[in-house]
C-alpha positions as MATLAB code, in Angstrom:
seq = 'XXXXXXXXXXXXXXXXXXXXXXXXXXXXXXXXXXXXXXXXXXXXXXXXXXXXXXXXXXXXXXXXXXXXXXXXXXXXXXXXXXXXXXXXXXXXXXXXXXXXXXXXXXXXXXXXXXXXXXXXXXXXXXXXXXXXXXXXXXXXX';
ca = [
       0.000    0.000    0.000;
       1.733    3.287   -1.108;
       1.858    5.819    1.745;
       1.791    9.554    1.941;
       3.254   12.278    4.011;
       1.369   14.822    2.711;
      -2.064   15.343    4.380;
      -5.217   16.364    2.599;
      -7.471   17.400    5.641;
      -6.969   17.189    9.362;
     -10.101   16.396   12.086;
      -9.182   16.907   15.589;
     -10.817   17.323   18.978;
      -8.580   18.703   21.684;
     -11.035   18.706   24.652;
     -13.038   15.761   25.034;
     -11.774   12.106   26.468;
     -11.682    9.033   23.978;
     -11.212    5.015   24.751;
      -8.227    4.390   22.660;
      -6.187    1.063   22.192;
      -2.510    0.890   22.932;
      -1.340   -1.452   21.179;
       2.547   -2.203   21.572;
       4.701   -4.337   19.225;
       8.064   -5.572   18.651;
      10.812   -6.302   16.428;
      12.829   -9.032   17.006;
      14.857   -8.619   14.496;
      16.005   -5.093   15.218;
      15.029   -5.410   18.718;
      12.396   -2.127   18.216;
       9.610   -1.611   20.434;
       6.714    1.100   19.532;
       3.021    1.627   20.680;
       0.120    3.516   18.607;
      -3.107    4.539   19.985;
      -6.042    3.979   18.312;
      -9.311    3.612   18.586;
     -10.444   -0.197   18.349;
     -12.409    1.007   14.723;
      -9.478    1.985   13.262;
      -7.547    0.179   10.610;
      -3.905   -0.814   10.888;
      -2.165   -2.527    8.356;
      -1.568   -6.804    9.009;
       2.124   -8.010    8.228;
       0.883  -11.631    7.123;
      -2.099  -11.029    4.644;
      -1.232   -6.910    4.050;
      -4.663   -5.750    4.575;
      -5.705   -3.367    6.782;
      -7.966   -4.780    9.367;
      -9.741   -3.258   12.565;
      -7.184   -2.223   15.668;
      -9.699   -4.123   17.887;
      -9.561   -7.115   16.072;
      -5.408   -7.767   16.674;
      -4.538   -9.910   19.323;
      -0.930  -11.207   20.948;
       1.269  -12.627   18.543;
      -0.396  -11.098   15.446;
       2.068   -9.208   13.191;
       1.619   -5.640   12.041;
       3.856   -3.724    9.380;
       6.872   -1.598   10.919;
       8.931    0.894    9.358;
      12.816    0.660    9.432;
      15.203    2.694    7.883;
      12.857    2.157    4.599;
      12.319   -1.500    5.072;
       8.546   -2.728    6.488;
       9.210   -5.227    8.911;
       7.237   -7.871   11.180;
       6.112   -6.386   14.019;
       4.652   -8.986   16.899;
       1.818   -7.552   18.938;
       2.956   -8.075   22.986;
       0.643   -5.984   24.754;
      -2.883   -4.637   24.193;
      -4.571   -2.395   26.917;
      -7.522    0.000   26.744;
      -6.842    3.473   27.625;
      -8.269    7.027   27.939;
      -7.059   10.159   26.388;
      -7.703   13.816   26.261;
      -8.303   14.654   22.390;
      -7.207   12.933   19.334;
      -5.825   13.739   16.015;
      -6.819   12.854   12.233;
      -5.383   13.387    9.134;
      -6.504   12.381    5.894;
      -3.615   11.500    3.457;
      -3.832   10.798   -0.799;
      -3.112    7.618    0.165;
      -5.234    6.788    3.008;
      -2.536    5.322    4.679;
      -0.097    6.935    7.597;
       2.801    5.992    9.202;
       2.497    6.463   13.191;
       5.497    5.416   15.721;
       6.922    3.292   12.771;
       3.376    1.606   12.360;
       1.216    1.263    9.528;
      -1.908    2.737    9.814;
      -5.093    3.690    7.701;
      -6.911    7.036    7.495;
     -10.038    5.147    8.229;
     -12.204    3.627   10.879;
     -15.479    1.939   11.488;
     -15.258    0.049    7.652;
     -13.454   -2.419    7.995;
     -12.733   -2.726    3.821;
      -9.522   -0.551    3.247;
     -10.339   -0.347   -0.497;
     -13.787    0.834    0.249;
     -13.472    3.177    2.928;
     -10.543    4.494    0.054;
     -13.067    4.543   -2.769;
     -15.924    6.381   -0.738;
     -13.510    8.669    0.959;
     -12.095    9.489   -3.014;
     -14.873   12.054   -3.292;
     -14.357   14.039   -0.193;
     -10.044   13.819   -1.264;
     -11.715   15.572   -4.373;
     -14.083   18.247   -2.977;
     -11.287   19.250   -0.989;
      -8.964   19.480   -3.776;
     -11.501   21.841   -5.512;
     -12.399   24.196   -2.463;
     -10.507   23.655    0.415;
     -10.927   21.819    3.917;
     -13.397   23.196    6.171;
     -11.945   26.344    8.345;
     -13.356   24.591   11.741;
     -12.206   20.567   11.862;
     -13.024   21.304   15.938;
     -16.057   20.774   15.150;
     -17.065   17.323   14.394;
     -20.259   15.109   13.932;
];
């Protein structure tokens, strides 16, 4: 899945608390350790099958994709925990894919088909392209 660094639109909300996922993995082979927060809807990308699947859905032992010095590597999940945060942050990429602490991570949450959520979120990638993001992303639905 090709990744961007450039981001298209950002949502955020800086004052309320969210149920995240920390979900911490490791690399044997270059002896890395890194945790993302998510929430359990979102996608993250699977080492084994490549797919993005749900954050809730990982367990011990499963593999996600890890970024080294421009090489994806296996990642094992070792610890999952539920935790609360003030705010969270969300941009929208070209790609619909991010990279966050070395993890590979989708734009999207709540569908749990990469290629659709991709597809559906084309046409707001497009009205934004013609007139701009919104001037509040505080504000969300």
């Amino acid at each position: 899945m090709p990744t961007s660094r450039s981001s298209v639109s950002f949502m955020r909300s800086v004052k309320i608390i969210f149920e995240f996922f920390a979900i911490e993995v490791q690399s044997a082979g270059f002896n890395l350790t890194s945790t993302i927060l998510v929430s359990c809807n979102h996608l993250i990308v699977d080492f084994d099958s490549g797919d993005a699947r749900l954050a809730g859905k990982f367990r011990l032992g499963d593999r996600v994709q890890m970024l080294h010095n421009d090489q994806i590597l296996p990642s094992e999940v070792i610890k999952v925990k539920l935790t609360k945060r003030q705010g969270f942050y969300a941009p929208l990429t070209k790609s619909g894919i991010i990279v966050v602490n070395r993890m590979f991570s989708s734009n999207y949450a709540t569908v749990s088909n990469y290629a659709l959520a991709h597809q559906v979120m084309g046409i707001y990638r497009w009205w934004i392209s013609l007139f701009g993001a919104s001037a509040s992303s505080e504000h969300l639905p």
